[in-house]
N, C-alpha and C positions, 0 to 999 in steps of 0.2 A: 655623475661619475667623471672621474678627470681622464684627462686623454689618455696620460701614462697608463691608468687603471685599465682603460678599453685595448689597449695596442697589449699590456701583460696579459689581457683576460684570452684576446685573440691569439696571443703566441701559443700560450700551454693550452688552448683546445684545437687546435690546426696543428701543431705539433705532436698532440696527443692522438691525434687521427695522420702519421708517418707523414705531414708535411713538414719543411724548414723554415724560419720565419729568419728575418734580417730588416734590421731596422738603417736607416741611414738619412743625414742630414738634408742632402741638396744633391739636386741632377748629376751632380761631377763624381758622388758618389754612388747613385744609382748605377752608373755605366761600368764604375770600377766595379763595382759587386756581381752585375751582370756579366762580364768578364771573368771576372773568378768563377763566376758558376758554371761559363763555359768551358772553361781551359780544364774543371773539375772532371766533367761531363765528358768532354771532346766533342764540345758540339763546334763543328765546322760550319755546317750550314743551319738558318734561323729562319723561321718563317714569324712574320709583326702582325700583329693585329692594327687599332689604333693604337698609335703613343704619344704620347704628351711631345709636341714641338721642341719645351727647351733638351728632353732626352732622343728625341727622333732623330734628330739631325747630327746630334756631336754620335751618338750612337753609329749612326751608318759611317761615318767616316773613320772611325776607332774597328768599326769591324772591313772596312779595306785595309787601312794598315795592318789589322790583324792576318789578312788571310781569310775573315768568316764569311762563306758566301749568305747572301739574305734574300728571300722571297719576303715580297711585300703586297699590299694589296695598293689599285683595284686587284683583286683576282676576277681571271678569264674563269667563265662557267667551264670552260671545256676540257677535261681532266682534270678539274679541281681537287679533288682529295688523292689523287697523284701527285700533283705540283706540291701541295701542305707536306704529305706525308714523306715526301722525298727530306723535307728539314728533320732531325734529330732532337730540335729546343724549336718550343714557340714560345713567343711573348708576348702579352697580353698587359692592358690597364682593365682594372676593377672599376667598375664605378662606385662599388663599395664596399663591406664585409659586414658581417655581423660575428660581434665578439663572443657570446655564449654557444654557438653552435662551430664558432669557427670556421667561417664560410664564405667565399672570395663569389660578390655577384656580379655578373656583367651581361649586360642589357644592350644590343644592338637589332640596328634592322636591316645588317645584312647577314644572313646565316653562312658565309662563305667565310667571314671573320672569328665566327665562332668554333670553328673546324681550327684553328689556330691554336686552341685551347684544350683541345680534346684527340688531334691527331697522332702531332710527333709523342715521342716518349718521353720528354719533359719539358716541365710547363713554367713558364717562369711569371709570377703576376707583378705588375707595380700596382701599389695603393696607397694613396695619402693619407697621414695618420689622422686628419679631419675628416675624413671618409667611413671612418669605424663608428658605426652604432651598437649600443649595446645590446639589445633584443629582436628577434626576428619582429616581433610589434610593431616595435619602431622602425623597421622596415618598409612597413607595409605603404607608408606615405609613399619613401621614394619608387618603390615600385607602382604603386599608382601615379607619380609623376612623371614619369616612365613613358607608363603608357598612354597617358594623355598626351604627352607632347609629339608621340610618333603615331595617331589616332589608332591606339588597338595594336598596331603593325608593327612589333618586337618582337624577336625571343630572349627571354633572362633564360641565365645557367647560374648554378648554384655548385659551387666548387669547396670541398671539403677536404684536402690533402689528394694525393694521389687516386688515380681508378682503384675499385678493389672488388674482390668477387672473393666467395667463398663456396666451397662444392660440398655435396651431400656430407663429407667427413666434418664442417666445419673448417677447413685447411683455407686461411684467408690467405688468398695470394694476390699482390699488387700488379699494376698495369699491362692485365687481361683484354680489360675493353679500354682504355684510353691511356694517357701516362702514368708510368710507374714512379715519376719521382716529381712532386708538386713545390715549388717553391715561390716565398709571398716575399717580395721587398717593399717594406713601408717606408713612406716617405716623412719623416718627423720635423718638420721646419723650424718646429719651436725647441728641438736638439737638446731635448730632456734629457739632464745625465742620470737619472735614475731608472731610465729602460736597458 
C-alpha cells in the first residue's frame, strides 16, 4: 500500500471516530499548525510529552513569543496530574498509528508522559507519515520491539479520536474520562500533492 493510501486510510477512520487529521510537509509547518490549533482552542498553557528536537526547540521559543505558557517533562512525581492537568492542550509524538482502526500508538516508560495525552482536554499528536502501518498485524512487531528494547517495562496507549463514553440511553458524549477534542498532525516529507 502506498503511503498516500495509508495517511487517506488513517484520515477517514480517526476522523470518522470525531478526530481531526492535518497533514504537513516539515517541522516549520508542524509548529504553524500546532499554533493554529492553539489560537482555535485558546489553549494558553501546553503541557509536552517527548518531541522531536528539530519541533521541540523552535516550538518552545514560538510559544514565549506567543505568550503560551508550557509544562514539560522531567515531571516532579509530586502533584503530578495537578501540574498536566492545569494545561488546557497536551502534546504528544506517536510512535506510530495504524490506518484501518485509526489509532495514534505511543509507547513509553515513563507513565508521567502518558498523563500528557489523556489529561488536558486536548490532545494534539505528531506522526510521521512513515510511521502509519496498515493493520493492527502489522503492528504487532513494533510493539514487540517495544518491548524488547525497554525489557517488558512500557506502557502503550492506543488513541482512537477523542475520549468517549456512552450511558445507559446510548447518548455518546465526548471528553468525559479524557479529551474531548483529538487532533493528529502527520508529518509527509515526501509532500505528496495528492493527500
Amino acid at each position: 500500500m502506498m503511503p498516500s493510501e495509508l495517511i487517506e486510510m488513517f484520515r477517514q477512520k480517526f476522523e470518522s471516530l470525531a478526530g481531526k487529521v492535518y497533514v504537513v510537509t516539515d517541522s516549520a509547518q508542524t509548529i504553524e499548525k500546532i499554533c493554529e490549533i492553539l489560537e482555535e482552542v485558546s489553549g494558553r498553557q501546553v503541557a509536552l510529552g517527548i518531541l522531536p528536537g528539530d519541533i521541540r526547540e523552535p516550538f518552545l521559543a514560538r510559544c514565549r513569543q506567543d505568550g503560551v505558557g508550557v509544562i514539560a517533562p522531567p515531571y516532579s512525581g509530586e502533584n503530578l496530574t495537578g501540574t498536566i492537568d492545569e494545561a488546557n492542550c497536551g502534546i504528544t509524538s506517536a510512535d506510530f498509528a495504524i490506518a484501518e482502526t485509526g489509532t495514534l500508538v505511543e509507547t513509553t516508560t515513563d507513565d508521567t508522559v502518558r498523563l500528557v495525552s489523556a489529561l488536558p482536554r486536548v490532545h494534539i499528536a505528531l506522526l510521521r507519515a512513515e510511521d502509519i502501518v496498515p493493520t493492527l498485524e502489522s503492528a504487532a512487531s513494533r510493539l514487540r520491539e517495544a518491548f524488547q528494547r525497554h525489557n517488558g517495562a512500557c506502557a502503550v496507549t492506543f488513541i482512537s479520536g477523542p475520549s468517549r463514553t456512552g450511558d445507559i440511553e446510548m447518548k455518546l458524549v465526548l471528553g468525559v474520562h479524557g479529551p474531548e477534542a483529538a487532533h493528529a498532525i502527520i508529518i509527509d516529507a515526501g509532500n505528496r500533492p495528492d493527500v
